[in-house]
C-alpha positions, 0 to 999 in steps of 0.5 A, spaced: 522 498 486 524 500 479 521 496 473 526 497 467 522 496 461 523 497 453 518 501 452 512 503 454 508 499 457 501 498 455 496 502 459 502 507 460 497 513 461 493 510 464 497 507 470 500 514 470 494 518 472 492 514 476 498 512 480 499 521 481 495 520 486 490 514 488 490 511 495 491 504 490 498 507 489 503 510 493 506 516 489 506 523 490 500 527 489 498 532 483 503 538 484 502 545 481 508 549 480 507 556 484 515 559 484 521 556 479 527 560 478 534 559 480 534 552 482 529 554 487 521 551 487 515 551 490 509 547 488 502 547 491 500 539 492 492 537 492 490 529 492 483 528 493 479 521 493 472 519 494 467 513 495 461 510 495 461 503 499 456 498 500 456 489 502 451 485 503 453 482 508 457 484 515 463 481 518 467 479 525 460 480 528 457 486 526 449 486 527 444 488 521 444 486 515 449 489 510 452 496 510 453 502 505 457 507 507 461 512 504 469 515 506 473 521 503 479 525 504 483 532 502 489 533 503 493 538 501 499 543 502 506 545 499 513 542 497 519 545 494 526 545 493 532 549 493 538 547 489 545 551 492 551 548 488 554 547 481 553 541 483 545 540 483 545 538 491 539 540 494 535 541 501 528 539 500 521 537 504 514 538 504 508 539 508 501 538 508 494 537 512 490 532 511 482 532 512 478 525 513 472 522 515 467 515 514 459 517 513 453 512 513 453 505 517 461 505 517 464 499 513 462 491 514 466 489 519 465 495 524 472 498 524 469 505 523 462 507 525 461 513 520 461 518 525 469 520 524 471 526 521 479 529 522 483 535 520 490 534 521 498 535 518 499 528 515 507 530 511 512 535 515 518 533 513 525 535 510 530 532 507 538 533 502 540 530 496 547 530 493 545 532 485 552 530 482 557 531 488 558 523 489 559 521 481 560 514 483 553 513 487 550 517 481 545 522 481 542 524 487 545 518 490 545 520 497 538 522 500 537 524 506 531 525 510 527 526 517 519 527 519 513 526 519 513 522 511 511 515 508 517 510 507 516 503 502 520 497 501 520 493 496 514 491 492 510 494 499 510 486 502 512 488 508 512 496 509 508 501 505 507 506 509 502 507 515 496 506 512 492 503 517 485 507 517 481 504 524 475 508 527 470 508 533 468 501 531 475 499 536 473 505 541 476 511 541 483 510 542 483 507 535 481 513 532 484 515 526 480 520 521 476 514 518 477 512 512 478 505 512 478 502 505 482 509 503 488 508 507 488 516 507 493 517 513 500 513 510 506 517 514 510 514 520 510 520 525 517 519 525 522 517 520 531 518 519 531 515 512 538 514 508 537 512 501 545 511 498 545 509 490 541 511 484 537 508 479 541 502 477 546 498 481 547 497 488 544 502 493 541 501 500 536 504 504 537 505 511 531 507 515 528 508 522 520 509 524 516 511 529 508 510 529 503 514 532 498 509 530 495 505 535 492 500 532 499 499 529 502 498 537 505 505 536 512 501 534 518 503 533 522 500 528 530 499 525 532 496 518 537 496 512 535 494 505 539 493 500 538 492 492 541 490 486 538 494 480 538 491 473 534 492 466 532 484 469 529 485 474 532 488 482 534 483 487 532 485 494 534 484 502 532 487 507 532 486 514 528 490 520 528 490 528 523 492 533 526 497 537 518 498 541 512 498 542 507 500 546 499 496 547 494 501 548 489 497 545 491 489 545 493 489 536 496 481 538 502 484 536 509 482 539 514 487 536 518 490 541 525 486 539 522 482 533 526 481 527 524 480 521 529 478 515 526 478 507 529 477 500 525 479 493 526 479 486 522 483 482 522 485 474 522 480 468 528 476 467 531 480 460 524 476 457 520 482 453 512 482 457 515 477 462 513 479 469 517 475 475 516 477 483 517 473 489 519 474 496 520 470 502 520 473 509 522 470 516 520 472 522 522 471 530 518 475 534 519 479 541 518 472 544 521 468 540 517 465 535 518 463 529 514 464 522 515 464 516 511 468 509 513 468 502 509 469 494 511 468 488 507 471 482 508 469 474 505 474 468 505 475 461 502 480 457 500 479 450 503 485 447 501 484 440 494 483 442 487 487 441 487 491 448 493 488 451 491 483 456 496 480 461 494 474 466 499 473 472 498 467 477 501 468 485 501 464 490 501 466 497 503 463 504 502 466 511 505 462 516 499 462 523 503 467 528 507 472 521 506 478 523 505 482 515 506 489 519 505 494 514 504 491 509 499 496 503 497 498 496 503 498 490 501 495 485 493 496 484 487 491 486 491 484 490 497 488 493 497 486 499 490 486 500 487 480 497 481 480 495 476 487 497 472 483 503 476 479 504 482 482 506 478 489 508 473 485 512 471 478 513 478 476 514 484 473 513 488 480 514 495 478 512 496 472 515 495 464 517 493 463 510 493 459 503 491 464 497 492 463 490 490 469 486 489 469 478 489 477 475 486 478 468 487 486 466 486 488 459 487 496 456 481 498 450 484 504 450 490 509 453 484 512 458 481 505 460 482 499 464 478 493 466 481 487 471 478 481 473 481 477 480 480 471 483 482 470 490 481 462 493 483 462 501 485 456 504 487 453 511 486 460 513 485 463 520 481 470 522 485 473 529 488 466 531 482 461 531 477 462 527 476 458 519 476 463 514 477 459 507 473 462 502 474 464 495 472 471 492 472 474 485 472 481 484 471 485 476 473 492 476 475 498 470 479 504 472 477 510 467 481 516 466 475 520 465 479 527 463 485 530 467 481 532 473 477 526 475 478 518 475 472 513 476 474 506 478 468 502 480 469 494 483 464 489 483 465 483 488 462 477 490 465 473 497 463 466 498 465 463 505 466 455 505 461 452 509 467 450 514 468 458 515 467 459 523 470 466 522 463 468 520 456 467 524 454 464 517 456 463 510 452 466 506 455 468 499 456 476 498 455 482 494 460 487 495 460 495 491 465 500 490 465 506 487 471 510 487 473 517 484 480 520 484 481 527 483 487 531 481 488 537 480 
């Protein structure tokens, strides 16, 4: 989704670097042009991230007392282009392999043990755009492509991508690569994805996936978007159809003919250092039952200040049997996983939930960031019965050190109320991660 803004937003380069390649923000990796002559070009693509992670306490039945561990990928490859018209229409695509793994005890909530390690091809796909050859859409207004690749909608509410991680912890038959906080795999096995429109005004997405996860029941899923995009904001719907699924670990999940229709808003309403999102969610699974999930998020940025800071609120609600899909990383810490223990490890994940968040961010220089987040849990289940209210605060910077290295450490503390039945106890909670991002 596009944000229209004036200016430069406070932090810009930061948020730049930082967006080219991290898990925290789905965008194409660092790219280094090898070849670029006569509308041809090829580029090297490499995105590398690590972490170092430690939690006091272990969750959803995990023995011992805390774990630390430690998670890491390397993905590389090629993606190029060929333009063949005086009207700029070109094919395009990509390829690339992915090398993961989780070392140490495995995280908090034994989803991953630290033995896993994986090598294999994550992007391989191909794809066409129009360049000029249909004004009226604009330019590149219609975008067609096909294989193995990452599709987001919206704001990543719903879908951004197939980026859950699970390892051994589940068996075998779980087993992704590792990397659970990372969310290094992200691509659907299969895709047909239709883009029509350009940068402002009415465009849709037509789309068709099919998953290879496992813990994602292996889906197979349908959906149109549709947007209006204004220099106020972009107003979305967007409506999705299980087609499939197939069980081959019990995910509770009931998606073969599910149907899930949304509307959103995002943007600032034509008010300078607004920020204005919401959406709301409505879902009758494969069996029938109907739920519901919605948000809504208001923040002010004080441009004029020192530093710049921003204070947003949003409000969250997740109905008990909503199912959140493929809901991911957008905008940073606390979209969508809210709260670092809570959302990763000790529950709620995505649903039956009450959660007030307020989000504090400051910019003391162009290469710096440092954030505060509070997360308060309410009338929350953790896999159907289990009470997981709680609160959390997590304090985290993001440092780009120089071009080829960002440091982005995180400090949290999650408390569990004393009603919480998710865990064997309510002790209070540590937590620290340490992540270092490097482009090349």
């Amino acid at each position: 989704m596009k944000k229209v803004i004036s200016r430069k937003a406070p932090g810009y380069l930061l948020s730049a670097a930082i967006a080219a390649s991290t898990a925290a923000i789905a965008m194409p990796a660092q790219a280094y042009n090898l070849y670029q002559e006569d509308g041809a070009e090829l580029n090297l693509d490499v995105e590398a991230i690590f972490g170092i992670f430690s939690s006091e306490e272990n969750y959803l039945g995990k023995s011992g007392n805390g774990s630390n561990w430690q998670e890491g990928y390397i993905k590389a490859g090629f993606s190029g282009s060929k333009s063949y018209s005086d009207q700029n229409a070109a094919v395009y695509g990509a390829v690339n392999v992915l090398t993961s793994g989780t070392f140490g005890d495995g995280d908090a909530a034994n989803f991953t043990t630290g033995d896993e390690r994986r090598t294999a091809i994550e992007d391989a796909y191909v794809g066409w755009r129009s360049g000029n050859l249909f004004p009226a859409l604009g330019e590149n207004g219609l975008d067609i492509s096909v294989g193995r690749q990452n599709i987001s909608i919206g704001d990543g509410f719903l879908i951004n991508g197939d980026a859950l991680n699970l390892g051994e912890g589940l068996g075998d038959k779980a087993d992704r690569g590792g990397a659970y906080w990372l969310a290094a795999r992200k691509a659907f096995d299969q895709t047909f994805w239709a883009k029509v429109g350009g940068d402002s005004g009415l465009r849709s997405d037509l789309f068709w996936f099919k998953s290879d996860n496992n813990g994602q029941a292996n889906v197979e899923m349908a959906g149109l978007n549709i947007e209006y995009v204004a220099e106020a904001g972009t107003v979305g719907a967007m409506y999705l159809k299980g087609l499939d699924q197939d069980d081959v670990i019990p995910v509770g999940t009931d998606r073969d003919g599910q149907e899930t229709f949304s509307v959103r808003f995002q943007g600032n309403a034509g008010v300078e250092n607004l920020f204005l999102a919401a959406e709301f969610a409505n879902q009758e699974s494969g069996s029938g039952t109907d739920s519901d999930a919605w948000y809504a998020e208001a923040g002010w940025t004080f441009a004029d200040a020192p530093w710049s800071p921003s204070v947003n609120y949003r409000y969250t609600q997740y109905d008990d049997s909503f199912d959140s899909l493929f809901y991911g990383f957008s905008r940073g810490y606390g979209t969508w996983y809210q709260g670092e223990v809570a959302a990763n490890y000790a529950g709620p994940f995505g649903s039956a939930a009450r959660i007030q968040h307020v989000g504090i961010k400051a910019y003391p220089s162009e290469t710096l960031a440092i954030g505060a987040l509070f997360f308060d849990f309410d009338d929350s289940t953790t896999f159907g019965s289990s009470n997981s209210n709680g609160s959390e605060i997590d304090i985290y910077a993001e440092w780009v050190v120089h071009d080829h290295l960002i440091i982005s450490p995180l400090v949290g503390l999650y408390s569990p109320d004393n009603d919480n039945t998710a865990q064997n106890n309510t002790s209070d909670s540590t937590y620290f991660q340490l992540l270092a991002i490097v482009p090349f």
